[in-house]
PyMOL commands that place a pseudoatom at each C-alpha (Angstrom):
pseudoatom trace, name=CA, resn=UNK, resi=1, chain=A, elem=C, hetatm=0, pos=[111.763, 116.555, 104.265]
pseudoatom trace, name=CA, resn=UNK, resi=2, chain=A, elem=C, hetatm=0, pos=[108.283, 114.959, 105.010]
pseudoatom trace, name=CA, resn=UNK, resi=3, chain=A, elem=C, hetatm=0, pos=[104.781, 115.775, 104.345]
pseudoatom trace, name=CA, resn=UNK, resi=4, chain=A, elem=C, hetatm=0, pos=[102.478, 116.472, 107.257]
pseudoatom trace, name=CA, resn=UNK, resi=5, chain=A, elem=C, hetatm=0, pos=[99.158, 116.029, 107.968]
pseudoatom trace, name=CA, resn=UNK, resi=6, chain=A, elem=C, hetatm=0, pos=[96.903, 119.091, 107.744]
pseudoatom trace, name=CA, resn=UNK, resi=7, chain=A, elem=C, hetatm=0, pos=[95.984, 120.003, 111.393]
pseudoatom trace, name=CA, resn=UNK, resi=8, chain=A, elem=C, hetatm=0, pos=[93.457, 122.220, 111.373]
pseudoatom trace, name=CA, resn=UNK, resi=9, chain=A, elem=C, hetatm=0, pos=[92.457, 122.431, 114.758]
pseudoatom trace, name=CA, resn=UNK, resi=10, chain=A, elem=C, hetatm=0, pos=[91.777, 125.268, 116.747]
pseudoatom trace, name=CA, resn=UNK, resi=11, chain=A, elem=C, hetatm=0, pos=[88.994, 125.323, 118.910]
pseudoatom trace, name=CA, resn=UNK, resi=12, chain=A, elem=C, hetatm=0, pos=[88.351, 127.766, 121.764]
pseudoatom trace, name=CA, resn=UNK, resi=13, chain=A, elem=C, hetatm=0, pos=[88.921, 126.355, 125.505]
pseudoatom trace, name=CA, resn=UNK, resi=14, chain=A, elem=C, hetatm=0, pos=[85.245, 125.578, 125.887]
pseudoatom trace, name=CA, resn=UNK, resi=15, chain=A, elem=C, hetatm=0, pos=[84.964, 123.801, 122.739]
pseudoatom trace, name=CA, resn=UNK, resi=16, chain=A, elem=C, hetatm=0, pos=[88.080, 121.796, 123.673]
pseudoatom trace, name=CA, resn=UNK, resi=17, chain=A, elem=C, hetatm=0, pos=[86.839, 120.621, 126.405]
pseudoatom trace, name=CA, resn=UNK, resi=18, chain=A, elem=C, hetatm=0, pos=[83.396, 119.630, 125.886]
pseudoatom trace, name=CA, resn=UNK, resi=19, chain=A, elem=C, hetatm=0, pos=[84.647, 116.944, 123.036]
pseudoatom trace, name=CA, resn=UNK, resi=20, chain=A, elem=C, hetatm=0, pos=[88.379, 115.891, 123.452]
pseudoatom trace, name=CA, resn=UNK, resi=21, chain=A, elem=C, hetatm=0, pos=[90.695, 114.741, 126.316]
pseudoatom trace, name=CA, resn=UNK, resi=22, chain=A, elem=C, hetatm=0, pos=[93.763, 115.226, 124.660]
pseudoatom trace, name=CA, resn=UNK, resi=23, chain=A, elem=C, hetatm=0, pos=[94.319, 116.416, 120.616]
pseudoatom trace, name=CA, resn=UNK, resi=24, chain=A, elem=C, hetatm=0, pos=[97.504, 116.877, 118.497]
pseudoatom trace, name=CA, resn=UNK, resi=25, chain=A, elem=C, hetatm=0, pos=[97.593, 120.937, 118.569]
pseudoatom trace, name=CA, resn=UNK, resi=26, chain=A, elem=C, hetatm=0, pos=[100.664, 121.651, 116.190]
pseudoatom trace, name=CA, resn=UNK, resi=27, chain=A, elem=C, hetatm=0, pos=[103.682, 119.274, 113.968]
pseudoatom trace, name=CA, resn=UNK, resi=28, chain=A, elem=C, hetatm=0, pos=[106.757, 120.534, 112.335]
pseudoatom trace, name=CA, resn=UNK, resi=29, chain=A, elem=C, hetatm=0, pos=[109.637, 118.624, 111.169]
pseudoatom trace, name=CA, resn=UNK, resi=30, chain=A, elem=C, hetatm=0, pos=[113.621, 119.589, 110.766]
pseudoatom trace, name=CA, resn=UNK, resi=31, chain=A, elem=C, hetatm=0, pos=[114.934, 119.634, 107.121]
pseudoatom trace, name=CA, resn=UNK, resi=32, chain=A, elem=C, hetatm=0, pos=[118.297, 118.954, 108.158]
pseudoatom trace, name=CA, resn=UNK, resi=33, chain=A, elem=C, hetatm=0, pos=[118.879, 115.179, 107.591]
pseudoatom trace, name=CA, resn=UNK, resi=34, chain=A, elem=C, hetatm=0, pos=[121.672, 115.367, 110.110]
pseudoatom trace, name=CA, resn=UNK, resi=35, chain=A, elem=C, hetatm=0, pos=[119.470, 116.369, 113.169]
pseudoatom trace, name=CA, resn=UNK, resi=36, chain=A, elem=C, hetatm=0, pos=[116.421, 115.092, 111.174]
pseudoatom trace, name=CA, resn=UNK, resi=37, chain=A, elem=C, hetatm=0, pos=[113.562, 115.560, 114.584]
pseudoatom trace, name=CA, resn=UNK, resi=38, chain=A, elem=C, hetatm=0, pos=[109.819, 115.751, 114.692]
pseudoatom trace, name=CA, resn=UNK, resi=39, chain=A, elem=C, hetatm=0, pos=[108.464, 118.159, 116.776]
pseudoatom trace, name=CA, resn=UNK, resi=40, chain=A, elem=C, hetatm=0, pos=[104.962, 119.478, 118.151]
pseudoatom trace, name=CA, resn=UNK, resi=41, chain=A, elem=C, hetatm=0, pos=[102.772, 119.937, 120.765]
pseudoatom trace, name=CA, resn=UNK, resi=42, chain=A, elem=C, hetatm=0, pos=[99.656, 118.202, 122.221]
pseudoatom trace, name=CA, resn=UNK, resi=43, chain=A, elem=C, hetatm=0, pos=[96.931, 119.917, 124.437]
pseudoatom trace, name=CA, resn=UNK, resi=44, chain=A, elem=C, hetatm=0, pos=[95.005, 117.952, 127.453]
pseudoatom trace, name=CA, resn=UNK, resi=45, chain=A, elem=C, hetatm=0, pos=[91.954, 118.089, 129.712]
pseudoatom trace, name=CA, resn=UNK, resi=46, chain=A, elem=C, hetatm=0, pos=[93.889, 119.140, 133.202]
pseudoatom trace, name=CA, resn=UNK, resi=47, chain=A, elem=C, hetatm=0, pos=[91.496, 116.298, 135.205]
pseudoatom trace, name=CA, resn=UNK, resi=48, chain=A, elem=C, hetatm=0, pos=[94.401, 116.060, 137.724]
pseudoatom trace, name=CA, resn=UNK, resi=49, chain=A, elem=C, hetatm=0, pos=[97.837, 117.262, 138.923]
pseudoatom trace, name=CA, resn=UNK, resi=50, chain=A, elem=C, hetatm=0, pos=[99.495, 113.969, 138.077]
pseudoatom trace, name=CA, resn=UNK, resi=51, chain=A, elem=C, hetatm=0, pos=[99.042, 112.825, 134.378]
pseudoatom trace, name=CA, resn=UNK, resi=52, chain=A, elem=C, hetatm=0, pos=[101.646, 111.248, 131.435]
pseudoatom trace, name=CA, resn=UNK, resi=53, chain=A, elem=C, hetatm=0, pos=[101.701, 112.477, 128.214]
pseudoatom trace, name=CA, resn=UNK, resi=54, chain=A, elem=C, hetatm=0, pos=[103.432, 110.312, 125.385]
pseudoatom trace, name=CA, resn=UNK, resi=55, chain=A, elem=C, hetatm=0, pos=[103.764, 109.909, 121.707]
pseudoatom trace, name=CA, resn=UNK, resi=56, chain=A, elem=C, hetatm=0, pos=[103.699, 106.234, 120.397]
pseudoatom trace, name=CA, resn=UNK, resi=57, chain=A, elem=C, hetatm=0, pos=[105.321, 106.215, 117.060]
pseudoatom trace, name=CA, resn=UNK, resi=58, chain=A, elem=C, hetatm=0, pos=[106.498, 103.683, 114.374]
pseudoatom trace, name=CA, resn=UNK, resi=59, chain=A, elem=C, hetatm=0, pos=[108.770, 103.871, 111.616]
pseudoatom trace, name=CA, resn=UNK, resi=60, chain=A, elem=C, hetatm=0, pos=[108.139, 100.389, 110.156]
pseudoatom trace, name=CA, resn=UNK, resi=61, chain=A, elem=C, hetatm=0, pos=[104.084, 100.239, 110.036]
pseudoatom trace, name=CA, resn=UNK, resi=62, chain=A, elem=C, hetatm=0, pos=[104.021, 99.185, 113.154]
pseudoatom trace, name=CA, resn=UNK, resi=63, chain=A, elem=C, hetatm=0, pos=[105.962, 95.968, 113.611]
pseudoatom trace, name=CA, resn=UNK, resi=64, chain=A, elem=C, hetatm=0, pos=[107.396, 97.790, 116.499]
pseudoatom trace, name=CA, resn=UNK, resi=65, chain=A, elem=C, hetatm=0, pos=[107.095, 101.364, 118.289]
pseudoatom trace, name=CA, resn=UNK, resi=66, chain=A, elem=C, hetatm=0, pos=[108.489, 103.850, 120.138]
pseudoatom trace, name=CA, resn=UNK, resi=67, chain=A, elem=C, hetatm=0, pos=[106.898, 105.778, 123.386]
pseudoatom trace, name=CA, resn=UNK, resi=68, chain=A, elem=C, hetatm=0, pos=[108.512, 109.360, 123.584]
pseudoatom trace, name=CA, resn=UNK, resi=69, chain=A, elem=C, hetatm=0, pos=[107.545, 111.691, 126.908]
pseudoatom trace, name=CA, resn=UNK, resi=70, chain=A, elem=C, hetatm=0, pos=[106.124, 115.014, 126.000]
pseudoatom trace, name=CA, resn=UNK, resi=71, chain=A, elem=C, hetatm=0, pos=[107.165, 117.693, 128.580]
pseudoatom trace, name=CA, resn=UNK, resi=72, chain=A, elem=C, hetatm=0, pos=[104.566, 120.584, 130.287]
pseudoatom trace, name=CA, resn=UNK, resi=73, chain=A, elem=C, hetatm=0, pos=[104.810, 123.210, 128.358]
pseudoatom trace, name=CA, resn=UNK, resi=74, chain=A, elem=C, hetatm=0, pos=[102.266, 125.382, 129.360]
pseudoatom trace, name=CA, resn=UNK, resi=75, chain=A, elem=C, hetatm=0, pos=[98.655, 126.522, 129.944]
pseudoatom trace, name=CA, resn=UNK, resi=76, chain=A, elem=C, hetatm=0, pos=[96.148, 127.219, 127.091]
pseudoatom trace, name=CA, resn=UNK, resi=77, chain=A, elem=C, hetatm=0, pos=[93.714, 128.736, 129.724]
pseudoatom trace, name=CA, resn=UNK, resi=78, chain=A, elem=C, hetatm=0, pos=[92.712, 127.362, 132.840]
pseudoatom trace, name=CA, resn=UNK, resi=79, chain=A, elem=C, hetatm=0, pos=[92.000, 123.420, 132.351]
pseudoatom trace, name=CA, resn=UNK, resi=80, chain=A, elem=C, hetatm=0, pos=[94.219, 122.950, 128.981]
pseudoatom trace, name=CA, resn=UNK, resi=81, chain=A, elem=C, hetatm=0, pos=[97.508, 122.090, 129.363]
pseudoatom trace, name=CA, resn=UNK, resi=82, chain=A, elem=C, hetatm=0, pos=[100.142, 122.322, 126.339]
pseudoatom trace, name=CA, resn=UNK, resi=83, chain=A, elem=C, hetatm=0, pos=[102.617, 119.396, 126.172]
pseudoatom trace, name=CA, resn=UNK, resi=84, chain=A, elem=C, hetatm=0, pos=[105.683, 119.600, 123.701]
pseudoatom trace, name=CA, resn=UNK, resi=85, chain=A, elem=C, hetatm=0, pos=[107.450, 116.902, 121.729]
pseudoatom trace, name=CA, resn=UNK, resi=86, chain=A, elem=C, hetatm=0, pos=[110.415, 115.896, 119.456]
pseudoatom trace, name=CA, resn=UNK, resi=87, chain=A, elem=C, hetatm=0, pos=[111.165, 112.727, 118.306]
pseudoatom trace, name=CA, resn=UNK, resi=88, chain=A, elem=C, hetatm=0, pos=[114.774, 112.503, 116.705]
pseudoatom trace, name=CA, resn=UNK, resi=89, chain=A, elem=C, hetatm=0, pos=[114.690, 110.568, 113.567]
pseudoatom trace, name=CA, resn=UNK, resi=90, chain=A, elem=C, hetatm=0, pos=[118.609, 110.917, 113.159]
pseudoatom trace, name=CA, resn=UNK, resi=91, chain=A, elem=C, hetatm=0, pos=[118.438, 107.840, 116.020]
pseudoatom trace, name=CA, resn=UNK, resi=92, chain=A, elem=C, hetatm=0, pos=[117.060, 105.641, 113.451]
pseudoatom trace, name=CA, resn=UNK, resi=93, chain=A, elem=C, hetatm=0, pos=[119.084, 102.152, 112.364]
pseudoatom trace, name=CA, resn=UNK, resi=94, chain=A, elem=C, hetatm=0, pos=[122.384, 103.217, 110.295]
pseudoatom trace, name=CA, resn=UNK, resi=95, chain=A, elem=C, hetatm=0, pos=[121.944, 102.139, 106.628]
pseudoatom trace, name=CA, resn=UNK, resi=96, chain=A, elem=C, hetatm=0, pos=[123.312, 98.032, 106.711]
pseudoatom trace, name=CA, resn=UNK, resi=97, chain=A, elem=C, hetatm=0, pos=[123.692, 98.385, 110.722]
pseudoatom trace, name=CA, resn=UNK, resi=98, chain=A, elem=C, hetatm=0, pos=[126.822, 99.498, 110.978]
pseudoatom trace, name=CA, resn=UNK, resi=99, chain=A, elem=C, hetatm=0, pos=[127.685, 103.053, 112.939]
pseudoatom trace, name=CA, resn=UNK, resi=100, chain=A, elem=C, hetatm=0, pos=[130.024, 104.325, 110.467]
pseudoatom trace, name=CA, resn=UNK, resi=101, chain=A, elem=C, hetatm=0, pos=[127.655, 104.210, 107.755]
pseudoatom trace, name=CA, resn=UNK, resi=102, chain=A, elem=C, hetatm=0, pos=[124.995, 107.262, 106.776]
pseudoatom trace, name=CA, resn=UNK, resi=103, chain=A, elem=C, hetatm=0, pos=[121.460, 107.030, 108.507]
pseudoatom trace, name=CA, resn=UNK, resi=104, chain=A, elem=C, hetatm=0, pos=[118.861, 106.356, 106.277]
pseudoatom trace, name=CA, resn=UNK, resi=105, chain=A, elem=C, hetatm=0, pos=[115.636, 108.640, 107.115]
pseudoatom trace, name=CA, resn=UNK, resi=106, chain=A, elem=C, hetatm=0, pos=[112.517, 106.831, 107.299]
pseudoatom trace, name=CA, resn=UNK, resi=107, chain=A, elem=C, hetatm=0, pos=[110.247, 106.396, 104.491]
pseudoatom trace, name=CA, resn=UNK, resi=108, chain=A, elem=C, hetatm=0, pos=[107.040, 106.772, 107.006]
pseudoatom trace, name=CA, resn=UNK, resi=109, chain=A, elem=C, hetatm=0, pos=[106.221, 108.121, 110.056]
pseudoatom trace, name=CA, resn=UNK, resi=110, chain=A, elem=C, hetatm=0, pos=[103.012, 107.088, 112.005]
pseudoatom trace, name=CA, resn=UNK, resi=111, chain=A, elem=C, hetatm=0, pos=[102.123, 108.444, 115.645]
pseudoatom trace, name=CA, resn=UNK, resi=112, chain=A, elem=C, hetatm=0, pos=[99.461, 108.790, 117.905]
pseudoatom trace, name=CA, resn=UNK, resi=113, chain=A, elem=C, hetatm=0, pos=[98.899, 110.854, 121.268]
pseudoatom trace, name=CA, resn=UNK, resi=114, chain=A, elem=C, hetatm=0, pos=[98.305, 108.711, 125.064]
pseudoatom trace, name=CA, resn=UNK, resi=115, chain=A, elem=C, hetatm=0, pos=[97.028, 110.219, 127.702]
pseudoatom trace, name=CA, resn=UNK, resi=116, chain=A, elem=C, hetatm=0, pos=[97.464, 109.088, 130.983]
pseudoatom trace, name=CA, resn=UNK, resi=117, chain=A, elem=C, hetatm=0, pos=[95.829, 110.932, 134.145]
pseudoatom trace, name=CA, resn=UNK, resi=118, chain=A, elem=C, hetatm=0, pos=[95.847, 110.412, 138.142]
pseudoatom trace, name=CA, resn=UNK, resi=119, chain=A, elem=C, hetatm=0, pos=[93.925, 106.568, 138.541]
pseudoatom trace, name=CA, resn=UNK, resi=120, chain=A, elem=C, hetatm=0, pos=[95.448, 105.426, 135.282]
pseudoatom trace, name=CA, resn=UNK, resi=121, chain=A, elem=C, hetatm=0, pos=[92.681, 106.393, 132.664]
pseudoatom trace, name=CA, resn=UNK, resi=122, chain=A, elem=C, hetatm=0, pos=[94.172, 106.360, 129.230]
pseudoatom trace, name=CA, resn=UNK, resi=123, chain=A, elem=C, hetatm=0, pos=[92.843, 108.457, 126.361]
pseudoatom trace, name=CA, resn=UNK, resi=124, chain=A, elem=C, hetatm=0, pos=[94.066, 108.678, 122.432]
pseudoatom trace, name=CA, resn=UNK, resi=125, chain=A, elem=C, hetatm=0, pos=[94.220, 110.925, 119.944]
pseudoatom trace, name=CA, resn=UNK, resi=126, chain=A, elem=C, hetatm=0, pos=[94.925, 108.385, 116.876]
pseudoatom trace, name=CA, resn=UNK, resi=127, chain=A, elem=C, hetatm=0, pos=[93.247, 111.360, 114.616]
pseudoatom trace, name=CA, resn=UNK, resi=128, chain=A, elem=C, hetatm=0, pos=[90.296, 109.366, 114.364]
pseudoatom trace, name=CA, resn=UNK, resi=129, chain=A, elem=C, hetatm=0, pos=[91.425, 105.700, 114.251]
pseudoatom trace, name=CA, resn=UNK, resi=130, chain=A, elem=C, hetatm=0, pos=[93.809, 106.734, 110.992]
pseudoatom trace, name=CA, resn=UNK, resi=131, chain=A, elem=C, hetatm=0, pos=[96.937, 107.941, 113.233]
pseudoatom trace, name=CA, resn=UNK, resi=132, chain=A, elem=C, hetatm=0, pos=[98.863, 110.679, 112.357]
pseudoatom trace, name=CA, resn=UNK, resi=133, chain=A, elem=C, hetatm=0, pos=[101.110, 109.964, 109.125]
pseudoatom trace, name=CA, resn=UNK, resi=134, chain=A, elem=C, hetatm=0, pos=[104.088, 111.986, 107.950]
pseudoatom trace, name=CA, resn=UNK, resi=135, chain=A, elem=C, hetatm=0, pos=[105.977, 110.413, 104.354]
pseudoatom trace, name=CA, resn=UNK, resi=136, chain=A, elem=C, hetatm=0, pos=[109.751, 111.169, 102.985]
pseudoatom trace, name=CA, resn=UNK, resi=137, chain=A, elem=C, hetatm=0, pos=[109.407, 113.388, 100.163]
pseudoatom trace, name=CA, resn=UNK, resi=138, chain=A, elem=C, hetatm=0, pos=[111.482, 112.461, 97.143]
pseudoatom trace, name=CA, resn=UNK, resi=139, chain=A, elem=C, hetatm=0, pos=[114.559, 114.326, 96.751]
for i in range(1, 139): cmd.bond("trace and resi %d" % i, "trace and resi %d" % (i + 1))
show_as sticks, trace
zoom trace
C-alpha cells in the first residue's frame, strides 16, 4: 500500500483551459502486492487530432525511468480529453535478481505527465517542479 499525493484538482472546462495543457486529474493504487499497479488518469488541451500522452516514472530517484502510454479515454467536454494509465509495479526487479524469488515493491514512486501534440510541442505536468510522489507504507 502507498501514500498518494492529495490531488485536489477540479476545475471547470474553462478554467482548465485558460491555465494548463495537460494536469494529473485522478491516482489510485492496487493493494494487492501480487498485481501491485498504479493507475489514473490525466486530462489535455485537445490542440490537435494527433498528440502522445505518457507517464515518465522512476522507482530509484531517478537514476533511470520508465515512459508508460496513457490510452484516450474520453472527453471532459469539448477541448479536454481524458487519458488513462496503469503502471504495473509487480514488473519491478525480483528481490536478489532471480525470477523465482518474491518481488520486492518499491519503496518510492515518482512520476510526471508529457504531453506531446501534432508539431512535436511537449508540455509537463511535474506538479509544479516537485513531481508526483507515492511512498510504501510500512506494514
Amino acid at each position: 500500500q502507498y501514500s498518494l499525493p492529495a490531488l485536489s484538482f477540479n476545475a471547470s472546462c474553462e478554467s482548465f483551459l485558460l491555465s494548463h495543457q495537460v494536469k494529473l486529474e485522478t491516482l489510485r493504487t492496487e493493494p494487492c502486492p501480487a498485481a501491485a499497479a498504479v493507475h489514473g488518469t490525466v486530462l489535455v488541451h485537445n490542440r490537435a487530432f494527433d498528440k502522445r500522452v505518457a507517464v515518465r516514472y522512476t522507482t530509484d530517484y531517478w537514476r533511470s525511468s520508465h515512459d508508460i502510454e496513457a490510452q484516450y479515454e474520453n472527453s471532459k467536454c469539448a477541448h479536454i480529453d481524458r487519458f488513462a494509465f496503469t503502471i504495473p509495479l509487480c514488473d519491478q526487479q525480483p528481490v536478489g535478481g532471480e525470477p523465482s524469488r518474491p518481488r520486492r515493491l518499491p519503496a518510492i514512486l515518482e512520476l510526471c505527465i508529457m504531453y506531446t501534440c501534432g508539431g512535436g510541442e511537449t508540455s509537463w505536468d511535474s506538479n509544479d517542479g516537485n513531481n508526483y510522489k507515492l511512498y510504501k507504507l510500512s506494514v
